[in-house]
C-alpha positions in Angstrom: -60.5 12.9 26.4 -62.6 10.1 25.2 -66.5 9.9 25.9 -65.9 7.3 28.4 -63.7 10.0 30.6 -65.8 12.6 29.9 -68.6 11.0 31.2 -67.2 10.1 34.5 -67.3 14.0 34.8 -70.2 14.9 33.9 -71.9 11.9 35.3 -73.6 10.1 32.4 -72.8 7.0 30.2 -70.5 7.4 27.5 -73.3 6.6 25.1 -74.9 9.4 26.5 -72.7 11.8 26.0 -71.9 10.4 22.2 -75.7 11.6 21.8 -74.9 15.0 22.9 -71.8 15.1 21.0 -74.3 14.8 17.9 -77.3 16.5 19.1 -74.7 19.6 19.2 -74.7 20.3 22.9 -71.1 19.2 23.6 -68.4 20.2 21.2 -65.9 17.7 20.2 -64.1 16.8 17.2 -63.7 13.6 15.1 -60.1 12.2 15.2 -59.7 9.6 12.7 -58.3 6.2 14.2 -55.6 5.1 11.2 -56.3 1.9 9.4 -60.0 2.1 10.1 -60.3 4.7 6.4 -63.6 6.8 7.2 -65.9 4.6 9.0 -62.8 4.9 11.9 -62.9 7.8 14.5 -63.2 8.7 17.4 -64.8 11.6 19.6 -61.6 14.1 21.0 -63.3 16.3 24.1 -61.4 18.7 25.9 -61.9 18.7 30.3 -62.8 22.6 30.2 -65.8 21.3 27.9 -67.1 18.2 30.0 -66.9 20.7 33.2 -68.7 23.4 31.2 -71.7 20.4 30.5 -71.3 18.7 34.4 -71.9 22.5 35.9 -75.3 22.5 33.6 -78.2 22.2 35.9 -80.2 19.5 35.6 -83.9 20.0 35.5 -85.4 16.5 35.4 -85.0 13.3 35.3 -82.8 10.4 36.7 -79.8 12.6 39.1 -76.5 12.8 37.7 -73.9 10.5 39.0 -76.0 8.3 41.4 -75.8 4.5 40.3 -79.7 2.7 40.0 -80.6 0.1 42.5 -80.3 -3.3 41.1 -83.2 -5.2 42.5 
């Protein structure tokens, strides 16, 4: 799954979870998009490993999920 799914599961932002991807907390792998040569990829994460990071409790900070009030 791309970041963009897996962070409707974990509840994040995709950016988010391309940070954790390199920070080494969620493990993914590279799938190189054709045409693009090496600049061109793209993060491949499987569902067991976005549940394995969403059931993580969170100890601080912003809750998971829940959408900021726009004033």
């Amino acid at each position: 799954m791309t970041p963009k799914e897996a962070a409707a599961i974990i509840g994040c932002s995709p950016q988010h979870v391309r940070t954790l991807i390199r920070q080494g907390k969620i493990k993914a792998r590279q799938v190189s998009m054709p045409g693009f040569g090496s600049a061109g990829y793209i993060y491949d994460i499987s569902e067991k490993e976005a549940a394995r990071v969403a059931a993580i409790p969170q100890l601080g900070g912003y809750p998971r999920g829940r959408k900021r009030r726009s004033v």
